[in-house]
N, C-alpha and C positions, 0 to 999 in steps of 0.2 A: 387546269384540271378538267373544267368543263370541254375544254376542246377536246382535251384528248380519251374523253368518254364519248361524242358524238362520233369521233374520230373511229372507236369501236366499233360502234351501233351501226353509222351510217350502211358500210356493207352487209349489215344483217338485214336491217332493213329491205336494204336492195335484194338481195335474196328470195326476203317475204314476198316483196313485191314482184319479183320472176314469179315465182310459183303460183300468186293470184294470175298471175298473168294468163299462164300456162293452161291452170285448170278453169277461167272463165271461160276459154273456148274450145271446151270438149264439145265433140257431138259424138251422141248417139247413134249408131248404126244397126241395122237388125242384121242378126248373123246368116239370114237365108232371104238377103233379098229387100230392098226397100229400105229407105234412107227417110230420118227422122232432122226436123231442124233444129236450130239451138235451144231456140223460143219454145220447139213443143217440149222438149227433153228437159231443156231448164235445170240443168247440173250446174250449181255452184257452192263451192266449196265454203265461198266465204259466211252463206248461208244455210249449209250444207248437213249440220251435226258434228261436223269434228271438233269444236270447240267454241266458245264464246269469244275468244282471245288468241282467233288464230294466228293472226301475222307474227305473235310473239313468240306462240308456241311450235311454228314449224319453222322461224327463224332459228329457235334455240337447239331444234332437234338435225335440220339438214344441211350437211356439209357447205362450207362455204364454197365450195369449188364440186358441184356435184359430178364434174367430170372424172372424180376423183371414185367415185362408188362405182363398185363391180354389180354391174345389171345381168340378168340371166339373159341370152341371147336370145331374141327377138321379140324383146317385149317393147310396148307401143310408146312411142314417148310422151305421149300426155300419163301416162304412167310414172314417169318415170320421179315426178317431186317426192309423189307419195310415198315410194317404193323406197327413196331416201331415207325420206322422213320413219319408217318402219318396215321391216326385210320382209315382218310378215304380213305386208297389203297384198291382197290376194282378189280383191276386185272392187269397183263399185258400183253400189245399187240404188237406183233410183225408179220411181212410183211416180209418172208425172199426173200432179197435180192432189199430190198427198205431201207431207209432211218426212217420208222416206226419201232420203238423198244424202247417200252415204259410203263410207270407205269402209270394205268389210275386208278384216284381218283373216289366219287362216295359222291357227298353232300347233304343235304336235299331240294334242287332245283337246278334248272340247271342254274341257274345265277353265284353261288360264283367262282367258278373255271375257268369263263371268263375273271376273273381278278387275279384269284390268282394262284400264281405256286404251286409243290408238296412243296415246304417247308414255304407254307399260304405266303409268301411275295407278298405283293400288284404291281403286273405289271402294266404295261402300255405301249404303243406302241412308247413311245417315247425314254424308259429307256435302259439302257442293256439289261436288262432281256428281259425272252420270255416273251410271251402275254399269260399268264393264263395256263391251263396244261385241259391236254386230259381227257375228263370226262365219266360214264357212266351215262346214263340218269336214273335219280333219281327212278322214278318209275317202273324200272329195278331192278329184285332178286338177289340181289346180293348173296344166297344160294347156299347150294348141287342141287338143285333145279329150274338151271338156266329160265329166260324168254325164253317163245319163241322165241321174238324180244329182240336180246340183241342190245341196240343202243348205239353208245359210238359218241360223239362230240367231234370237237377241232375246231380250227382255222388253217389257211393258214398262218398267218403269222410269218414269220420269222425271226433271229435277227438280227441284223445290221451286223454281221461280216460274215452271210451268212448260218450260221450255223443253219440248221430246227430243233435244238432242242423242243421237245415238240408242234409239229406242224404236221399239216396235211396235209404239201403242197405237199406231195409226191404221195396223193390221185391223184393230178394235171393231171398227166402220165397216170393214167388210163382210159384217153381219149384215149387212143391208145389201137388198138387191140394186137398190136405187146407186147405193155410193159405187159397185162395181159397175154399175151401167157408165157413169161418170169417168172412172178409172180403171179401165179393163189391164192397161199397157203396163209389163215391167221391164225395165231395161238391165245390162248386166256387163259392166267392161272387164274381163278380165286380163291380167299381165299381159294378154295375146291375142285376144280376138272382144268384137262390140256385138252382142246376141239381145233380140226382142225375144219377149214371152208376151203371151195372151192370158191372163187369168181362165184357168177352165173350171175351177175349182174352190169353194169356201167350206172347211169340217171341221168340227171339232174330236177330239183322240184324246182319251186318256191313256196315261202311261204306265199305270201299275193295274195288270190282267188279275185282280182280286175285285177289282171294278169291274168285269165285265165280263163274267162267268170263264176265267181264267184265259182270258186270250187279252193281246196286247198287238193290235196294229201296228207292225213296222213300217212306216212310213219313212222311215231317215236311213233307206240304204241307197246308196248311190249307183250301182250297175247290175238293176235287173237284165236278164236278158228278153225279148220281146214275148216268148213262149210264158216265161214268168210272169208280165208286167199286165195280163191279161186277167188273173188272181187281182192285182194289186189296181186295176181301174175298177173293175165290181167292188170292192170294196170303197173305193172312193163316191163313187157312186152311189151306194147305202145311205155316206153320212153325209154330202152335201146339202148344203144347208136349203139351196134353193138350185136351180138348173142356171148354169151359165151360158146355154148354148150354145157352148164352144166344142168342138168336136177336141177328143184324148183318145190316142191310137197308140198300138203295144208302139210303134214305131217312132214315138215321137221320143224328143229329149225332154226333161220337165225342170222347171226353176221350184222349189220349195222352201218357202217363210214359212218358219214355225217360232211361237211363243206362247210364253204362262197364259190362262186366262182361267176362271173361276165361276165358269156358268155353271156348274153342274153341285155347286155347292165349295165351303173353304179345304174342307176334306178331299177332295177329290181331287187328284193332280192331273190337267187337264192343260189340253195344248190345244190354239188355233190355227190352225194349215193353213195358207192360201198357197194356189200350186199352178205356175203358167203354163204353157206347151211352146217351144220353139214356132215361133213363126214358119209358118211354112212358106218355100221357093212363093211369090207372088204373090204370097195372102196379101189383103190390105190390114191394117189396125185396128177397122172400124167391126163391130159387132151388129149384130143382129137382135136388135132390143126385143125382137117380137117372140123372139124362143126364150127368152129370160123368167122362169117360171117359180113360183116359191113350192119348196119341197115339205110340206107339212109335215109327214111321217120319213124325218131322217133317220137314221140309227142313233140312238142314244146308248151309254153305258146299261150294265142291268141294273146298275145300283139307283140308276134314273126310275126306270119303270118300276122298282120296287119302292122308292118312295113316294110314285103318283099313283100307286095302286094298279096300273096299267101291265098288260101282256107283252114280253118282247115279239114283234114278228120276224125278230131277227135271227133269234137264239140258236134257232137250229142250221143257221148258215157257214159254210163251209170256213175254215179257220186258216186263211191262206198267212203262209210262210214266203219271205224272200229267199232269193235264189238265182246266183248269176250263169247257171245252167238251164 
């Protein structure tokens, strides 16, 4: 009986261990230009957020014969374990030298994956398990073809043992000028192509326009057009937290993390942006620490200034709408 239980396992095992194989030697590439090494990118899955118990759990989920799975045509093959393992991996994102390094799923609305992790198990805040898994927002291309606005969501919270698996609490930190100085770089492999972003970007956005003398920042639309996206940098602009001085042009493409956060009080439903810009053709990675300036007077809600007794100097600023015209 023991034999012929190992006798099971053993190819599953082997399996698991393809696929660690597979994804310890990803590397990062920037999509305009300029090649990243293992070491700096530092993608591994086994340490990664997909689970505490991966070799079991992507043993259990991916075909033993993954030659067997119909892949979409030309997608990368270091993609392709994950892709097994769940149809809707849609890319992974990784933050070298943050605690982000991860497989972001992609479902036909942005609700399912609030609750459910990369192996579809139904979480909840009260369970071991994480809370749902890092998604890209649905009406996001997931193509050779990427959106302009690539936006990807998760959550802040974390597991009981401490552990930020498949979380976004590491966005957290990026209230500090210091931690983006440290971590400007985001990387982004999707089914088809390996894209760097530059952090240009740190805001906070609330999400119900009853906060904010009725206007409501859309930030999560994915293909302004450049005549539009011109609106949509002044406004970025207002609420940054501090200057990143990294240059944002109607023309660039942009990576956007968004999650919960609760600065502005438990009432107020409030999101923290952080937003790269496609590396341009030659750029280096490295920043320019000596423009990196704190923004004192960012945009706050009105509900902000009306509890500190303060004037908005914002109020009467123009109320830009999306728009892929």
């Amino acid at each position: 009986m023991k034999n012929k239980i190992w006798s099971i396992l053993c190819p599953v095992f082997a399996v698991a261990a393809a696929v660690l194989i597979v994804l310890s030697a990803l590397n990062f590439r920037s999509g305009a230009g300029g090649e990243e090494t293992a070491s700096q990118a530092n993608w591994s899955l086994a340490e990664g957020a997909v689970t505490d118990t991966l070799s079991q759990n992507l043993a259990a989920v991916i075909p033993n014969n993954m030659k067997s799975v119909k892949y979409p045509d030309g997608i990368l093959e270091n993609m392709k374990p994950l892709y097994a393992a769940n149809s809707h991996t849609a890319a992974l994102l990784s933050i070298p030298g943050t605690e982000i390094d991860t497989p972001v799923v992609q479902s036909k609305d942005n609700s399912h994956y609030l609750t459910y992790d990369f192996y579809e198990r139904y979480t909840t805040e009260t369970s071991s398990l994480n809370y749902g898994n890092i998604y890209l927002d649905y009406r996001c291309s997931n193509t050779a073809d990427i959106s302009k606005n690539m936006i990807i969501h998760g959550h802040t919270t974390g597991r009981s043992d401490g552990i930020p698996k498949q979380s976004f609490r590491s966005l957290y930190d990026y209230r500090s000028k210091d931690y983006f100085i440290k971590n400007p770089i985001m990387k982004l492999t999707t089914l088809y192509g390996e894209y760097t972003y530059k952090i240009c970007a740190v805001f906070l956005s609330t999400t119900e326009p009853s906060a904010d003398n009725g206007y409501f920042f859309n930030y999560i639309y994915p293909d302004m057009s450049e005549n539009n996206m011109v609106g949509y940098i002044q406004q970025v602009r207002q609420r940054m937290l501090y200057d990143t001085g990294v240059s944002l042009e109607p023309s660039d493409k942009i990576l956007t993390l968004s999650t919960c956060i609760y600065d502005y009080g438990k009432s107020v439903d409030t999101r923290l942006v952080v937003v790269g810009r496609l590396l341009h053709e030659g750029e280096d990675i490295s920043i320019d620490t000596s423009l990196v300036k704190d923004n004192p007077d960012y945009r706050r809600p009105q509900i902000w200034y009306n509890s500190h007794g303060k004037t908005n100097p914002y109020k009467g600023s123009a109320k830009w709408e999306p728009s892929p015209d």
